[in-house]
N, C-alpha and C positions, 0 to 999 in steps of 0.2 A: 685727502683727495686721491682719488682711484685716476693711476697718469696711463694706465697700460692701456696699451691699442688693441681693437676689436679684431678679432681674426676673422677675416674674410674669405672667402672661398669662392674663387673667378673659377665655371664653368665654363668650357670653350675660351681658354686663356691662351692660347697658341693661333686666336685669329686675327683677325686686322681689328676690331674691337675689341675685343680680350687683350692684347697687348698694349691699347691705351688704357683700359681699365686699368690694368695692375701697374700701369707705370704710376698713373694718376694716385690711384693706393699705395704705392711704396712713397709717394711722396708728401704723402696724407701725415699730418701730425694724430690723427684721430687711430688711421685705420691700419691693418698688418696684412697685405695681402697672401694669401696658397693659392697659387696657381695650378688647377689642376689640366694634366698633360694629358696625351695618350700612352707617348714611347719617350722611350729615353733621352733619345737623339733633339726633341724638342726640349732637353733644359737647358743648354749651354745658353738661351739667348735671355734668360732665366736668370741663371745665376752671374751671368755678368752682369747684371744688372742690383744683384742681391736680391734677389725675389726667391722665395722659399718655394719650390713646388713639389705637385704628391702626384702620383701616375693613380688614372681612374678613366675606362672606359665607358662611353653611356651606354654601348651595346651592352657591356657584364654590371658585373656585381661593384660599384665603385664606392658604397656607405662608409669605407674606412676613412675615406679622405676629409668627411665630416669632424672627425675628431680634434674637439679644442674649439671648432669654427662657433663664429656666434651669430654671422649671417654670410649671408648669399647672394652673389650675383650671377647668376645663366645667362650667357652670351654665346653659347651655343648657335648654330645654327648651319644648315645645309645649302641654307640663299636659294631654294627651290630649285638646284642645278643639278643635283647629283641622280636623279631617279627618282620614283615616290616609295620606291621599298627603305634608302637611307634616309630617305625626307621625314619620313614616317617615324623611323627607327633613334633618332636624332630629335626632330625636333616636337614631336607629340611624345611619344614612349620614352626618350631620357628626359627628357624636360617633365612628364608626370613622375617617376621612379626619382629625381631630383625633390620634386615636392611633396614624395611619401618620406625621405629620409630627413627632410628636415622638419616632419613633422614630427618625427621618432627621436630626433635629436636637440626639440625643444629651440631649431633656431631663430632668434629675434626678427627678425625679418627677411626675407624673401623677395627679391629685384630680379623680373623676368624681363629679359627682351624681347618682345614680340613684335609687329609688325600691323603698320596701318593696312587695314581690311581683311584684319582679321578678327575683328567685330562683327562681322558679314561676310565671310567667305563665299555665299551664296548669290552675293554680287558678281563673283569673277567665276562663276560657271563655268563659261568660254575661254574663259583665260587658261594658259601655260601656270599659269599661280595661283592655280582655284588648289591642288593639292598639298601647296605649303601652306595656304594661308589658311586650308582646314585641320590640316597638323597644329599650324598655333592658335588655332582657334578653341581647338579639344584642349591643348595644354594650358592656355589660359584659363578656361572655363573647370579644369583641375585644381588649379590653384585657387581660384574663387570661392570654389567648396571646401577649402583645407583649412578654415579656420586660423590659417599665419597672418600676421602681417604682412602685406605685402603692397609691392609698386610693380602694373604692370604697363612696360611704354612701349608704346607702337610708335615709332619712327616711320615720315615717310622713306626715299630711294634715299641709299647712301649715297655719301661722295667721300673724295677722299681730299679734300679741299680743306684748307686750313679754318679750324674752327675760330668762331668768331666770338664764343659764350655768350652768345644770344639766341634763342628760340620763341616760337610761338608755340604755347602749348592750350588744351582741351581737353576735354573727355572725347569731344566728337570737332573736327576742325570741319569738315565741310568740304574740305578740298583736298587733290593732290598736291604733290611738292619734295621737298628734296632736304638733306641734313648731312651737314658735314657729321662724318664718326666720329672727331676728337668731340660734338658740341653733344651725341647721342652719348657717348660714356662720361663724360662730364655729368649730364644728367641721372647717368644708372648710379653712378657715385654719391650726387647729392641727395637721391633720396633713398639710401639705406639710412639717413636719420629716419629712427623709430617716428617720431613726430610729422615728417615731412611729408604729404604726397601718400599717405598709408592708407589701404584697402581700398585699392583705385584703381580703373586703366585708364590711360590718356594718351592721346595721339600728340607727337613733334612735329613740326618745321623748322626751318631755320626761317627768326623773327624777330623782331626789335626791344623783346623784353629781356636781361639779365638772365642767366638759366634759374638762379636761386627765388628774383622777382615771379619769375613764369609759373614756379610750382606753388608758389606762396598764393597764387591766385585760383587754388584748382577747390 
């Protein structure tokens, strides 16, 4: 019986979701998290923790930090605050450059973050959010076409509210609404099983089904 843990590779692991994710992975009996950084200065919180990470920019060239990894998780993201040149550069352009090297690198699965209404970016025209949500709308529709495996979850608004491990989840929920981060990376966790949730996007809430119930239903 093969006991070694999967090496995973947290994308934007230095965020407020990235840092539950690899908590959550480091305390995975399954999974080995690499947290990958930008700068140095961001491993101290890293390695006190015992979490192994690799420096990789998504502006540059970051495919070394691939190495060993056997899947993915991209948590990545600009939260549509920073301008549409980083928004852009972030969360469409490393997030595709993300899923050309994992296609190069043969990895098993592929866990993007992406964001409710960005199925239809074209809804929010008007909106301050029509250029994030059409960054992750390109880079989801990226991924779709790459032939990986993959889970891509649109969460509504975060909170930063104690998760509950409970969500409602969909392909399409129909509504707005809100999701604690601990209950959003709980979810990006549970389904890097190959089996779970695979070649999908689905929209969260926070809901009264189990997270692991919620996906079993998708």
């Amino acid at each position: 019986m093969n006991t070694e843990k999967q090496k995973v590779l947290v994308i934007g692991a230095n965020g407020s979701t990235g840092k539950i994710i690899s908590n959550l992975l480091q305390n995975s009996a399954t999974y080995h998290p690499i947290a990958m950084i930008r700068k140095e200065s961001q491993a101290k919180y890293f390695e006190n923790k015992g979490i192994e990470t690799v420096l990789g920019d998504l502006e540059k060239d970051f495919e070394p930090a691939y190495k060993g990894v056997s899947k993915v998780i991209f948590a990545a993201g600009s939260g549509g605050s920073t301008g549409p040149e980083k928004t852009k550069a972030v969360d469409q352009e490393g997030a595709i450059k993300s899923v050309d090297f994992a296609k190069k690198h043969n990895i098993e699965k592929f866990v993007l973050l992406s964001s409710m209404g960005a199925g239809n970016p074209e809804d929010f025209k008007d909106s301050d959010m029509y250029g994030y949500l059409l960054a992750k709308h390109n880079a989801d529709n990226h991924l779709m076409k790459s032939d990986l495996n993959y889970s891509i979850v649109r969460p509504g608004s975060l909170t930063n509210d104690k998760g509950t491990g409970e969500i409602e989840a969909a392909k399409k929920i129909g509504k707005r609404g809100k999701i604690a981060r601990e209950d959003v990376a709980e979810t990006l966790v549970e389904v890097l099983d190959s089996q779970l949730a695979s070649v999908i996007s689905f929209e969260i809430l926070e809901g009264q089904d189990r997270i692991k119930d919620a996906l079993s239903k998708l």
